[in-house]
LUMGUTI-890479 format. One line per field, with one value per residue (C-alpha): residue number from 1; residue in one letter; chain; z, x, y. Coordinates in pm, 1 decimal, padded with zeros to 6 digits, m for minus. Layout:
seq <- c(NUM, ...)
type <- c(A, ...)
mol <- c(A, ...)
up <- c(Z, ...)
east <- c(X, ...)
north <- c(Y, ...)
END
This chain:
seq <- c(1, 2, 3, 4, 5, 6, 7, 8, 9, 10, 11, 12, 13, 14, 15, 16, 17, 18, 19, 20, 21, 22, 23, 24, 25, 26, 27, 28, 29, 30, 31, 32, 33, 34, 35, 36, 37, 38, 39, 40, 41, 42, 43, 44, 45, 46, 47, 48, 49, 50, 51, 52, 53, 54, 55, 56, 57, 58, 59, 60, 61, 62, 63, 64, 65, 66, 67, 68, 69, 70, 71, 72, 73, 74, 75, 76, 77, 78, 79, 80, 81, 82, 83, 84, 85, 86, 87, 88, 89, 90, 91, 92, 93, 94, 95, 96, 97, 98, 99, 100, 101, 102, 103, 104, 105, 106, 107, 108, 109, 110, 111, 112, 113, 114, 115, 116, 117, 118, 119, 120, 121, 122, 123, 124, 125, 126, 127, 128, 129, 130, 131, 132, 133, 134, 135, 136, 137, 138, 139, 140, 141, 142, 143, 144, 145, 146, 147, 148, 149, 150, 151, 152, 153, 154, 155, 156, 157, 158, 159, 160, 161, 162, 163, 164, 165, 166, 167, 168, 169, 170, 171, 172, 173, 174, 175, 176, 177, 178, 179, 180, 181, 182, 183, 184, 185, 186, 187, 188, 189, 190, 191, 192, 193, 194, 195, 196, 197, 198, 199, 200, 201, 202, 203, 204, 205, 206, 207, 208, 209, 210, 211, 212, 213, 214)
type <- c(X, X, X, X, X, X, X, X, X, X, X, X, X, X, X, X, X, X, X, X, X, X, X, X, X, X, X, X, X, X, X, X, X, X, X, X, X, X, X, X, X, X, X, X, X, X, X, X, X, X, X, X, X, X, X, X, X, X, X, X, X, X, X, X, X, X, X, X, X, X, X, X, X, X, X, X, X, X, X, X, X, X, X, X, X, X, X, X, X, X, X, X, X, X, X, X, X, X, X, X, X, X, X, X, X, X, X, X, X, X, X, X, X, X, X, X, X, X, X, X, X, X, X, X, X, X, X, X, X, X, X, X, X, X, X, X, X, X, X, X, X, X, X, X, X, X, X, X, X, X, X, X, X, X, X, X, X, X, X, X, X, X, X, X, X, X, X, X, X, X, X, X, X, X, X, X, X, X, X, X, X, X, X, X, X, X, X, X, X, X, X, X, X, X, X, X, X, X, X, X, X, X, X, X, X, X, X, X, X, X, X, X, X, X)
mol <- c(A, A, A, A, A, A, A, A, A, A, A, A, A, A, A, A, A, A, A, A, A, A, A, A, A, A, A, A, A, A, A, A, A, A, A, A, A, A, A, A, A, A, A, A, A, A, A, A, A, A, A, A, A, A, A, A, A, A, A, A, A, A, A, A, A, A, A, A, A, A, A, A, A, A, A, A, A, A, A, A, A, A, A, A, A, A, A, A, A, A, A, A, A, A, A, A, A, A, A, A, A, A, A, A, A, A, A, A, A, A, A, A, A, A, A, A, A, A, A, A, A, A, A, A, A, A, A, A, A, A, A, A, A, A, A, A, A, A, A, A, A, A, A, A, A, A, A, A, A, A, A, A, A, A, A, A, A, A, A, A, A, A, A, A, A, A, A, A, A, A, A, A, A, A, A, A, A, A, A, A, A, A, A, A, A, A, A, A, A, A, A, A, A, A, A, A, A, A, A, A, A, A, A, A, A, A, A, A, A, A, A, A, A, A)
up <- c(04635.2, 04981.5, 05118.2, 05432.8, 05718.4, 05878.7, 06174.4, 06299.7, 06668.0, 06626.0, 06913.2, 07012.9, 06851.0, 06727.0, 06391.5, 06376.6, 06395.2, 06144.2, 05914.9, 05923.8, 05871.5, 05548.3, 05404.5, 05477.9, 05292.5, 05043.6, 04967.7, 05008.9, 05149.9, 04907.1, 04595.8, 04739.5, 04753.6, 04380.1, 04294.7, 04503.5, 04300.7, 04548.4, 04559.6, 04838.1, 04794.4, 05071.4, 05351.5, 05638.5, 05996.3, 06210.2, 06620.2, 06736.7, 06882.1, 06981.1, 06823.2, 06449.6, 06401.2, 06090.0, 05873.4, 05518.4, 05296.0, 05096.7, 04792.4, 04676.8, 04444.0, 04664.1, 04953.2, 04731.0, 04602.9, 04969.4, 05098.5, 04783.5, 04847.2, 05180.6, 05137.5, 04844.4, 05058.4, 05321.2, 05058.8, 04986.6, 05161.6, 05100.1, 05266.2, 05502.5, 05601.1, 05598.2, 05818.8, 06105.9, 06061.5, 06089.7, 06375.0, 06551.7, 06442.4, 06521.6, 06735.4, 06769.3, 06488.0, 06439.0, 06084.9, 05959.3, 05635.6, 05508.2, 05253.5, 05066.7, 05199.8, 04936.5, 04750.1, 04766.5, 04497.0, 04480.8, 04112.6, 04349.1, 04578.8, 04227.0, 04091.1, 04450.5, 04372.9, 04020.4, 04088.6, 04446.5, 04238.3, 04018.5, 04308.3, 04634.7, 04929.0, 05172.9, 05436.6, 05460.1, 05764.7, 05909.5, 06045.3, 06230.7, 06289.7, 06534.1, 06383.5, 06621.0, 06604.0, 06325.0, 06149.9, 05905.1, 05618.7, 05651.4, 05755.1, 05363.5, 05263.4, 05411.7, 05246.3, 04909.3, 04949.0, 05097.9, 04811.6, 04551.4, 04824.3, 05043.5, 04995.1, 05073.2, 04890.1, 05077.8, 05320.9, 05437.6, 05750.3, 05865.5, 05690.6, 06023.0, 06349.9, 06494.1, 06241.2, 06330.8, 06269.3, 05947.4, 05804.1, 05616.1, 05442.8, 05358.7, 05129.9, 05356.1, 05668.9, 05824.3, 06172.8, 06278.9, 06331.6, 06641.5, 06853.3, 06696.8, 06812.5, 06581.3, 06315.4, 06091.9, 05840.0, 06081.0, 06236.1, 05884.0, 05840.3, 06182.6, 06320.2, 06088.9, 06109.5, 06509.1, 06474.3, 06267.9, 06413.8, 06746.7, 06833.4, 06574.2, 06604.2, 06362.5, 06248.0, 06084.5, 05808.7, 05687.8, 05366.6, 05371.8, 05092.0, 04949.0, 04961.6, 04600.5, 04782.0, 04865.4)
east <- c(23065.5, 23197.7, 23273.1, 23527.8, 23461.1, 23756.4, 23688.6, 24005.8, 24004.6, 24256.4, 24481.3, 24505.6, 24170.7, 24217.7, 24193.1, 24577.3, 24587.4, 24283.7, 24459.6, 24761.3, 24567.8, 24391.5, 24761.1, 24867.8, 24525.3, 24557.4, 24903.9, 24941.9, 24619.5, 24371.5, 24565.3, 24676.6, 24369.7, 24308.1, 24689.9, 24607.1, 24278.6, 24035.8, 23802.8, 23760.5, 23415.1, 23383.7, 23602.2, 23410.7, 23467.5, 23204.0, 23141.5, 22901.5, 23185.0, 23508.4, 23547.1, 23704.5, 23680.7, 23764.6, 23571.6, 23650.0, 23399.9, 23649.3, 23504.3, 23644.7, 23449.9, 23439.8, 23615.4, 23936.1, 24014.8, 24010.5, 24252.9, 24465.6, 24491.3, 24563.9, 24877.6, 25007.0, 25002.8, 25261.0, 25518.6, 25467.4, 25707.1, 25541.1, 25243.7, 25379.2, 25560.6, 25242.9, 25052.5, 25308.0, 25216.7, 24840.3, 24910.2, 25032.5, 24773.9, 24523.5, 24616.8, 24292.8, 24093.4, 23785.0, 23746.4, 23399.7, 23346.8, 23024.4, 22816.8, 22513.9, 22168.4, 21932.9, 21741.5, 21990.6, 22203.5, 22571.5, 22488.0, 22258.8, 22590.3, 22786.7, 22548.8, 22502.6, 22886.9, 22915.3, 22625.9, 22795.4, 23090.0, 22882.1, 22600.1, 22780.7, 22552.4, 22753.5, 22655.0, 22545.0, 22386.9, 22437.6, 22093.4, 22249.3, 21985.0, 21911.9, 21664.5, 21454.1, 21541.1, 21400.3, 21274.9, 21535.1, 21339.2, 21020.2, 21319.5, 21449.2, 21128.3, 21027.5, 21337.0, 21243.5, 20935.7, 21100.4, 21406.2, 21201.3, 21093.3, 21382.8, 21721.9, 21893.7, 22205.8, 22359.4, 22267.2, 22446.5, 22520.2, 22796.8, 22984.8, 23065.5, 22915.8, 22594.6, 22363.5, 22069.5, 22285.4, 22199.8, 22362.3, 22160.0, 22312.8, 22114.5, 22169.3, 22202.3, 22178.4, 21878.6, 21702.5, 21782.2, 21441.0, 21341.6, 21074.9, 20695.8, 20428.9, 20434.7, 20154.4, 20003.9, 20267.5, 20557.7, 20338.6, 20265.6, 20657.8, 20763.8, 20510.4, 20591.9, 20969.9, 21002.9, 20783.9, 21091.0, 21329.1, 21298.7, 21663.9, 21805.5, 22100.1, 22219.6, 22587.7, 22577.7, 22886.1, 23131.2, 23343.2, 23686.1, 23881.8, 23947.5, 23636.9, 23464.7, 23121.3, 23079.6)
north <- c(04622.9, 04638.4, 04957.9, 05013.6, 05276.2, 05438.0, 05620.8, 05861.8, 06028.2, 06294.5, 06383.2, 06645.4, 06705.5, 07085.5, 07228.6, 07206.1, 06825.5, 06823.2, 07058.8, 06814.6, 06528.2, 06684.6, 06744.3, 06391.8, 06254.4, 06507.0, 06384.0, 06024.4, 05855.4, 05953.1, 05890.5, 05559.3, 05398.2, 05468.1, 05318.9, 05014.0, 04993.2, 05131.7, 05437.5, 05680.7, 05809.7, 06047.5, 06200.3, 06398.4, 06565.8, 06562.7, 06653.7, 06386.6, 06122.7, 06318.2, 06708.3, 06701.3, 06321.6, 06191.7, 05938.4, 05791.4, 05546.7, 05376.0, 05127.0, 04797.9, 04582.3, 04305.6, 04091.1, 03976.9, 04295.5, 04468.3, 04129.0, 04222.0, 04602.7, 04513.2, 04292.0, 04521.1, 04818.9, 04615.1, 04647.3, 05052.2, 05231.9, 05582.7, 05467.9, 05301.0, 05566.5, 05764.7, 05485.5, 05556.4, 05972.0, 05863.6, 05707.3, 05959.7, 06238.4, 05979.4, 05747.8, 05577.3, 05400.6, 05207.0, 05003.7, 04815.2, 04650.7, 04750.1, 04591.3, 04782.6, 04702.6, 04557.0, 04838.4, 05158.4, 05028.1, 05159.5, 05373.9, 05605.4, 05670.3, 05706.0, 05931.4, 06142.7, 06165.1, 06290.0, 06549.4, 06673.5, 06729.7, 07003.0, 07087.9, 07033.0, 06937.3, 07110.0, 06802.2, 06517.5, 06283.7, 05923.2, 05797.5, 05490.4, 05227.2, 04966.2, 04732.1, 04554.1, 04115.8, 03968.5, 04253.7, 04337.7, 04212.7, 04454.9, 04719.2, 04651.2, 04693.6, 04991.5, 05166.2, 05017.2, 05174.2, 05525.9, 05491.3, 05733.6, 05942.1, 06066.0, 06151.7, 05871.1, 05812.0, 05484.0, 05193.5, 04957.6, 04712.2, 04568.1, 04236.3, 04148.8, 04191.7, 04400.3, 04175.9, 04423.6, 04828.2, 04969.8, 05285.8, 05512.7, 05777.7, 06132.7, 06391.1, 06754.2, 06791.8, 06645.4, 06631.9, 06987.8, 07131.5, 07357.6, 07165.1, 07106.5, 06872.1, 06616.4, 06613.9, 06318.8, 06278.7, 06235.0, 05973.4, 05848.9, 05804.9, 05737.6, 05513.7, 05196.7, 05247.1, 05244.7, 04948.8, 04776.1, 04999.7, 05157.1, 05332.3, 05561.9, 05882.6, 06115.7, 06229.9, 06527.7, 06467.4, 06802.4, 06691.7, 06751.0, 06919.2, 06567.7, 06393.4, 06316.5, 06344.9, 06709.7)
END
């Protein structure tokens, strides 16, 4: 699978713009990707960048089918149409391909999917990565060895460029406790990971009204 992150800064960035943006995706954008053999898997707003941006995790089953959705989409007028109203509700972007990272398979995202869908999370949480140089292989096996213990429902890292940024993606809203001293099983948990990975931030993820992960 290879998965494409869209990344929308609305402008202005008010509820408004948002709400306009959510009728447009409703509408045309979401069932597009489906027609052009595609599959949005979630659509979120979240504060952490700019206020109300926009982020979708689109699916294609690998690099040929995204080049062929791409160059059948060119001759849809409808969504063309629509790709000139996205640009002016957002007119800044930011696209990476993703590709899953080793031991969270895409069934577990499938799966977090089909349950959200009777269970909805309410939230979910980005824990974006930067693995230290030449440990991205005991980094992939750390998570294989966390898989059965946390909630985490997607990695990946980038097809192209930062060869050391993982995504991690969580189940609920994580990393939102008041202050404690830290205690022996944080250390337990934390100590080998900043060893492998020493930088890490959190997006905390809203779903939209069309997003199949909720």
């Amino acid at each position: 699978m290879i998965y494409l992150q869209q990344d929308f800064d609305l402008h202005p960035a008010s509820p408004a713009t948002r709400d306009r943006f959510v009728a447009l995706a409703t509408n045309v954008l979401a069932p597009s990707w489906t027609h052009f053999g595609a599959r949005l898997v979630a659509a979120w707003f979240h504060h952490e960048a700019w206020f109300s941006q926009i982020t979708h995790i689109v699916e294609f089953p690998d690099l040929a089918a995204f080049d062929a959705m791409r160059s059948s989409a060119q001759g849809d007028a409808s969504l063309r149409a629509a790709s000139i109203e996205v640009e002016r509700l957002a007119p800044k972007r930011h696209e990476t391909l993703l590709e899953p990272l080793g031991p969270i398979a895409p069934t577990t995202l499938h799966a977090a999917i089909e349950t959200s869908q009777r269970e909805p999370a309410g939230a979910h949480t980005f824990a974006i990565l930067e693995v230290a140089p030449g440990a991205m292989e005991r980094f992939t096996n750390l998570l294989a060895f966390a898989n059965d213990q946390l909630p985490i429902i997607a990695a990946w890292r980038p097809v192209a460029g930062d060869p050391n940024l993982v995504i991690d993606l969580w189940k609920g809203d994580i990393g939102r406790d008041a202050y404690q001293p830290t205690n022996d099983r944080l250390n337990a948990f934390f100590e080998p990971l900043r060893e492998v990975a020493p930088r890490e931030r959190l997006v905390r993820l809203l779903p939209l009204p069309y997003s199949p992960l909720r």
